[in-house]
Each structure stands twice: as C-alpha cells, then as structure tokens.
C-alpha positions in Angstrom: 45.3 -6.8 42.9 46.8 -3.5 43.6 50.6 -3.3 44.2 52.6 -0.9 46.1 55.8 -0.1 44.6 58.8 0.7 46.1 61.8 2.1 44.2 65.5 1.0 44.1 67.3 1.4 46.9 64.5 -0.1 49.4 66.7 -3.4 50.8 70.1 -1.1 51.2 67.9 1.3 53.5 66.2 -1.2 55.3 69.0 -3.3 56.0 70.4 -0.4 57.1 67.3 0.3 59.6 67.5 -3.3 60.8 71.0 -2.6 62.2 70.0 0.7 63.8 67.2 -1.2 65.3 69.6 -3.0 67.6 71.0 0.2 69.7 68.5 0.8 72.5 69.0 4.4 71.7 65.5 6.0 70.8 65.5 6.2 67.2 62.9 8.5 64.7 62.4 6.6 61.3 62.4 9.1 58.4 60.3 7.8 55.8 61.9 10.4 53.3 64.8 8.1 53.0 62.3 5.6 51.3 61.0 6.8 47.7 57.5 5.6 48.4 55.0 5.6 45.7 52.5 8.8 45.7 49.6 6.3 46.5 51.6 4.7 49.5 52.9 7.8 50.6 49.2 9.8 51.0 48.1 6.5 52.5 51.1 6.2 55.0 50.8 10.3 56.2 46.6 10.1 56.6 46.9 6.8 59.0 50.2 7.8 60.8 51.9 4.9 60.0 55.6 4.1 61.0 58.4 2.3 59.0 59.2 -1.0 61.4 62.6 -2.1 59.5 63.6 -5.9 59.0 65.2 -7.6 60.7 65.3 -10.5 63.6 64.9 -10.8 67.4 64.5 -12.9 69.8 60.8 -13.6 70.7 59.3 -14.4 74.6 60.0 -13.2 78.0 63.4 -12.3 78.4 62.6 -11.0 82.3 61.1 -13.8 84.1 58.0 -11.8 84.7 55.8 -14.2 82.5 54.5 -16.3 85.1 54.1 -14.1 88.2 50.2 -14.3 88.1 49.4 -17.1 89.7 46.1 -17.0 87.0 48.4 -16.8 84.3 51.3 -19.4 83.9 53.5 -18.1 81.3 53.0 -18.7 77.9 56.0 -17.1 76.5 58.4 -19.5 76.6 60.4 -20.5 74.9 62.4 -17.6 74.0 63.1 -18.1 70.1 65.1 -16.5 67.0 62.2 -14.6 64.7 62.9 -13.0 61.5 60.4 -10.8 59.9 60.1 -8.4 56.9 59.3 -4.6 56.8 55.9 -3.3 57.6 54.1 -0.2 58.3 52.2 0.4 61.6 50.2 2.4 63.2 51.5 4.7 65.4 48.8 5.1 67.3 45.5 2.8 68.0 43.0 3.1 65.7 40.6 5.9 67.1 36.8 6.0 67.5 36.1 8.4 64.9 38.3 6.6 62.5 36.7 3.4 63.2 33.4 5.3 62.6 34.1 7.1 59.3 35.0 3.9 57.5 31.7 1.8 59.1 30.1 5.1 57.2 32.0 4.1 54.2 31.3 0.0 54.4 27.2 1.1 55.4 27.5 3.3 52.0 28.4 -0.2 50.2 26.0 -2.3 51.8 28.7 -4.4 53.8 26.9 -3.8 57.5 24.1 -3.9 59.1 22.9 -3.2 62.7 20.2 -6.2 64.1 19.1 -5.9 67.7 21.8 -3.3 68.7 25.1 -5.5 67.0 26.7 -4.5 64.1 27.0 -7.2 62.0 28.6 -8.0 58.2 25.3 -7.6 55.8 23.3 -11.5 55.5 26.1 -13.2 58.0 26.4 -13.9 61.7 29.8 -12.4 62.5 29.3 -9.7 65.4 31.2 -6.9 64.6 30.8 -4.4 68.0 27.9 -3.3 70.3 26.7 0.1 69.2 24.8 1.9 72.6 21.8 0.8 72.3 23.5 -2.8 73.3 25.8 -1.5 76.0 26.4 1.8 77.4 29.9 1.6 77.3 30.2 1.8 73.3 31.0 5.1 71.7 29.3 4.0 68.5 26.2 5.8 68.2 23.6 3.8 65.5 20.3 6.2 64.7 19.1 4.1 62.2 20.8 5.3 59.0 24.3 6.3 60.2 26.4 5.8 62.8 28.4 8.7 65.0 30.9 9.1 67.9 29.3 9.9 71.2 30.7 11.7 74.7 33.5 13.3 72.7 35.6 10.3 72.5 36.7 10.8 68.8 40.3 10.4 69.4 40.1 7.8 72.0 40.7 4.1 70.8 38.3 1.9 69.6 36.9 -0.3 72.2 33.6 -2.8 72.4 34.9 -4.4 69.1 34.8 -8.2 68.8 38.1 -9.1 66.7 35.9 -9.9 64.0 35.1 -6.4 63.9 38.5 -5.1 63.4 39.4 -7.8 60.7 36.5 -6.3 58.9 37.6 -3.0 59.6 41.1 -3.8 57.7 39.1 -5.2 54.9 36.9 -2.1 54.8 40.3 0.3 54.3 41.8 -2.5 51.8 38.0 -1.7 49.6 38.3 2.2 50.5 41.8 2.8 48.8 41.6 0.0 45.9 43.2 -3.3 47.5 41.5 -6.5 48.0 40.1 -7.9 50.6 42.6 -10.2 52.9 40.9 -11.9 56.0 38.9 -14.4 56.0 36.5 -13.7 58.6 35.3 -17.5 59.3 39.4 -19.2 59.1 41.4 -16.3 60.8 43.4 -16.4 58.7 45.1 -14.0 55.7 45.9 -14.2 52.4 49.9 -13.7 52.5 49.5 -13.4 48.6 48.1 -10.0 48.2 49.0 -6.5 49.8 47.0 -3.9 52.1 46.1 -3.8 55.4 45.7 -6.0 57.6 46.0 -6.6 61.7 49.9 -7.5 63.0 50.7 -11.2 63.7 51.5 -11.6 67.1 55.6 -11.6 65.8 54.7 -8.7 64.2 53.5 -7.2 67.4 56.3 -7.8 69.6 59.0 -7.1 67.4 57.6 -3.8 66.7 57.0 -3.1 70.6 60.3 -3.4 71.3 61.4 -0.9 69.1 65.0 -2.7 67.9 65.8 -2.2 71.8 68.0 -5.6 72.4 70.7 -5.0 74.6 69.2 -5.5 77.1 65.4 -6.6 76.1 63.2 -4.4 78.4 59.9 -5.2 79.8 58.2 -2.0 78.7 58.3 -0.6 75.2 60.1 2.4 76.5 62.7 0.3 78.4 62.3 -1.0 82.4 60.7 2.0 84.3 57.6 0.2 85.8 55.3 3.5 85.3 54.6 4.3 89.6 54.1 7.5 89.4 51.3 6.5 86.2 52.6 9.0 84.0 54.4 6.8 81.0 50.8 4.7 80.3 47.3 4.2 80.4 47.2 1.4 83.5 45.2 0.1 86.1 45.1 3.2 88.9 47.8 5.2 87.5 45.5 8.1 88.4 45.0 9.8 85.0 42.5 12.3 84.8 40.2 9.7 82.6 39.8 7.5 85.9 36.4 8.8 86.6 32.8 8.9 84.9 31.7 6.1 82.8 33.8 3.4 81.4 35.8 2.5 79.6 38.5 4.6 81.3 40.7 5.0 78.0 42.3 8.2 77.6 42.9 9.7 73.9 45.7 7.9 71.6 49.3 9.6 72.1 48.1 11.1 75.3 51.3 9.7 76.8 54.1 12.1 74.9 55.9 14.0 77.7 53.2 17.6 77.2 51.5 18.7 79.8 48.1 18.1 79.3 45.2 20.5 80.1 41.7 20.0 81.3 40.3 22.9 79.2 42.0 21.6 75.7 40.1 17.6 76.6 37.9 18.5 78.8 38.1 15.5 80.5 36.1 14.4 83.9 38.5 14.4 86.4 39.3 17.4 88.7 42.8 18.0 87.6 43.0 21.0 85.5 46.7 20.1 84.2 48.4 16.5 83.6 52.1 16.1 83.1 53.1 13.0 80.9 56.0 11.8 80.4 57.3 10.0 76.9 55.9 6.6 76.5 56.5 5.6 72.9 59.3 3.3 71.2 62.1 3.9 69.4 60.1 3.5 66.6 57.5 6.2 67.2 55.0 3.9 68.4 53.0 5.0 71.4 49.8 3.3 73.8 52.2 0.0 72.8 51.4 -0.8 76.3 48.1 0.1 78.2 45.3 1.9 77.5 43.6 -0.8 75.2 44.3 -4.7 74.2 45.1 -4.8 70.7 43.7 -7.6 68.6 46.3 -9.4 66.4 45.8 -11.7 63.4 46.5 -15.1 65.2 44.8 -17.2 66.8 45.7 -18.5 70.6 47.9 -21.7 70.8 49.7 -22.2 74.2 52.8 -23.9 72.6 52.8 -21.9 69.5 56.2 -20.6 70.4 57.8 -23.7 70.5 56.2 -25.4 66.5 55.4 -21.5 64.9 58.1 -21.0 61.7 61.2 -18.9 62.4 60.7 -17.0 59.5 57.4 -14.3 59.4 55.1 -16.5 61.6 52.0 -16.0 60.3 50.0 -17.3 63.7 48.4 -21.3 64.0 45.7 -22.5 62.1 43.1 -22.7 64.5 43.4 -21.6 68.3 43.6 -23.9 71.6 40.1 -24.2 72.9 39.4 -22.1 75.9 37.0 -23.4 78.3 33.6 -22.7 76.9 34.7 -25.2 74.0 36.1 -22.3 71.5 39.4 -21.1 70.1 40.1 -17.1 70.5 42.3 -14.9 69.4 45.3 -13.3 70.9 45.5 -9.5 72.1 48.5 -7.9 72.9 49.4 -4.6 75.4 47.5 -4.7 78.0 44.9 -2.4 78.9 43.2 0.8 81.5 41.1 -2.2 83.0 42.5 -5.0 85.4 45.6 -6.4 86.6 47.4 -3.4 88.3 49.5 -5.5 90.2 51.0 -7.0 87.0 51.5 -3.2 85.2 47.6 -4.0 83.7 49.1 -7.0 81.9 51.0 -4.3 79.8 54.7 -6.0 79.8 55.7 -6.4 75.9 55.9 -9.9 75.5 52.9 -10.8 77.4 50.7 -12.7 75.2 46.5 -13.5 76.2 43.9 -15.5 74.8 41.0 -12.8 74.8 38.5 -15.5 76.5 40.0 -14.4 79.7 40.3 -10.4 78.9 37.1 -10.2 77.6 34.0 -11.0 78.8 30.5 -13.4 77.5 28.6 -10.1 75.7 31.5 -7.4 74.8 35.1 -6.8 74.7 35.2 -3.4 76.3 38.8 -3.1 76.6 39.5 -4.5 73.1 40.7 -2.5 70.2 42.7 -2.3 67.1 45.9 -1.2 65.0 46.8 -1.1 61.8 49.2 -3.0 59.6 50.2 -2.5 56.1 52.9 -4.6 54.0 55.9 -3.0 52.5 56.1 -5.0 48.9 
C-alpha cells in the first residue's frame, strides 16, 4: 500500500489550523505551510483540493430549521460533540469531464462496461450512471469504444451517477495514481486501514461545510444570508442564466465566486448576457457546498445515527435504515438546482437526506460527487 508522507512539523500546524477554524472570519488555507510530499503535492494542485484542519464541532442543526418541511421531520438531532482528523477536499464538485477522463482510464483497464445504456463495473451488477442513450439528461456520451462529454458541460458537475458510481470513481483515482482500492462496493463501507481517496463521511461533510465558522453556527456555508436575490448558489428559481433548456439545470463548479459572469465566455442558454455573483464559498475555500448538486457521502442512511455514531471520526452505520421500497440508501448532502425552493433547495449545511427521496426509481439526476483524500 502506498503511503503519503508528511514531514515534521504536520500536528504543530494543524493544531494551529484547528484553532483558526473557530473565528468565523473567512480564512484561506495555505498548503505551503505543510511540507507535503512531491507525490501528494502534484496530486493535491491537479484535483484542487483544500487542507480541512482537525479539530472538533458540534454536529446537527443548530437553527431549528431541520424540521420545517412538513415531508421531512428533522433528522439532525441531536446536536453532538465530533472530533475528526485532517483531510483534503475538493474544492469544487467533481466535474463532467473529470468524471469522464478517468471512466477512459478504468475502460483502458477493463474495469467498465456499458450494457443496455448503463455503465456498469465489468462481470457485476453495480449500476454505475446512465450514459444518453438511457436518459437524455446524462452528459456521458458512450459511442461504443469511448465515452465523451456532450452539450459543453465539461466543467459542470457530475450528475446521473448512482452512488455506486462515484465510489467506483474514488477507486478508479486510488488505481490511477498507485493506491489501493478502498470501498467496497457491495458493504458501503471503507477500509480505514489504507490511504487515498475516497468520498467524505457525512461528519466529514459537515464539518468541512461549515468552514471552522462556530460562533455562531450558520445555516449556510457562507454564514445566514438566505441567497433572495439567487446570486450566492445554485437553487431552486434563483434565476441563473442555466434555468432554461434541458435539464439538469446545474451551472459550472465555482460559478458562484463574486465575477461577473458573461454569456459569451459560457455561452450559456439563458438571455442574460452578463451575471453578477456574489462569493459563495467557506472559509475554507470550498464552494457549490450548498446547491447546485447533492453530493454523495460514504455512509449509509440511519435516522438515529446521531444519537449511537462514535464521537471520534464517525465513519457512518453499518447498513442503512430501510426506506420504503424495502432498501437501505445512502446519504447526500447540500442540496441541489432541483426541488425544494421554499426550504433554500434543501441546501442548509446540516441538512442530512436519504437519497430514496432525492432521487428517483431509474436515475439520480441531481446527484453528484466530491473528493476526499486522507492526510496520513
């Protein structure tokens, strides 16, 4: 198994970090105060990947909002003490293209296959994601012998993914760069023994969201501005230019960074030739932490998982409550372009679904992915 090494000095700094993380100040993490390996370093810079310090918080919904849909009774609760390690993120969702260019890399090794318009793992059942041919809202283009990005959506997120699809996609980077594979596919689960990438726990998730932003907790990752004027996020009817033509309605990754955005650099299908943004990312440089897409995480769903999970780096229940068609699901996390305006699209940062309810029987077309990678 491949190891990342980091050099003397790593626990000072990130203790360190873990006390700037409490000031709700916006924050910039400079990775140059880490001596990083070469390897980790190359690997951290190609997948825009952010330092999330140690550290603890205190995990559930801090505003009351949990249970306001009626549809929804709140699952957060109750609010409980966390502590996690370090970790790398992704700053961003992972993108279309980037999704694409490793299922090139896992076709290339024989580890997929396409049967009936599904991308599946190569001899197993596991459904992956829908390529075109299945639904007309995937971006994944299958022609036979490769697969390609379609409707110039490259650096939009990843959508129509099943979350067995981005486990195998964390597997697939672990083979590309030299680590072994860590998810099981068939448990849910990950092996906490080796090192790579992986998806976030749902701990992971939320701590990281919040950006060390504790006093007070806010409902958004940026703090308690509830996005009216649709400019801060990708939600239900906030009137971004990406609210016509086909589904789904995501707009590209980061697109939320206070630029003004122009119709002739994205060419996107609405009328507006110019789109002012305003800043929706974390202290921690994380942005499209809320709306645009639902991220998958690592555990499965358990109603009262808050109340039995460790206190120390949760790593998610063994096996998921079962939902009403008789099976367990996995969580996603940040809401999403699709439903639930009333409730900022289900976008608040602890808000916590079973992806039965976000999804629907054939595709999850609002469902995509973000990488995590272990600090060791």
């Amino acid at each position: 198994m491949k190891k990342i090494t980091l050099f003397i000095g790593l626990s000072l700094i990130l203790f360190l970090f873990g006390c700037l993380a409490s000031e709700p100040q916006k924050m910039k993490t400079k990775r140059s105060q880490i001596p990083l390996s070469a390897t980790l370093e190359e690997i951290i810079a190609n997948h825009n990947m952010a330092l999330v310090p140690a550290g603890s918080f205190e995990m559930g919904d801090h505003s009351g909002k949990g249970g306001e849909d009626p549809k929804h009774p709140s699952d957060e609760k109750p609010i409980h003490t966390v502590n996690l390690d370090a970790f790398f993120l992704g700053k961003y969702p992972v993108t279309t293209q980037e999704y694409c260019d490793v299922l090139d890399f896992a076709l290339s090794q024989g580890l997929v296959e396409v049967r009936r318009s599904l991308a599946y793992l190569t001899g197993r059942d596991e459904k992956l994601f829908e390529t075109s041919d299945g639904d007309a809202q995937s971006r994944i283009k299958w022609d036979g012998k490769s697969f390609s990005v379609l409707n110039n959506r490259e650096d939009h997120p990843m959508t129509c993914i099943y979350w067995e699809g981005a486990a195998a996609f964390c597997n697939w980077m672990n083979l590309k760069h030299g680590y072994d594979q860590r998810i099981d596919l068939i448990t849910g689960k990950f092996d906490i023994t080796k090192t790579g990438f992986r998806l976030p726990t749902e701990a992971e998730w939320e701590y990281a969201g919040r950006g060390g932003q504790y006093n007070p907790y806010y409902v958004f990752p940026w703090g308690n501005d509830e996005n009216k004027d649709g400019t801060l996020a990708n939600w239900p009817e906030s009137n971004d230019p990406y609210e016509t033509g086909p589904v789904p309605h995501t707009t590209p990754v980061g697109f939320y960074d206070g630029s003004l955005r122009k119709k002739e650099d994205y060419n996107w299908p609405g009328e507006q030739q110019t789109y002012q943004t305003r800043d929706g990312s974390n202290p921690y440089g994380l942005y499209d932490m809320s709306g645009n897409i639902w991220e998958w995480v690592m555990d499965w769903y358990m109603h009262n998982y808050y109340a039995t999970g460790p206190k120390n780096n949760p790593p998610g229940p063994e096996t998921g409550r079962k939902m009403p068609d008789g099976m367990p699901y996995h969580v996603v996390r940040g809401g999403q372009w699709y439903n639930g305006q009333y409730w900022w699209g289900h976008s608040r940062t602890a808000n916590r679904n079973p992806s039965y309810y976000r999804g629907n029987s054939k595709i999850f077309d609002h469902h995509g992915l973000r990488l995590l990678m272990d600090v060791e």
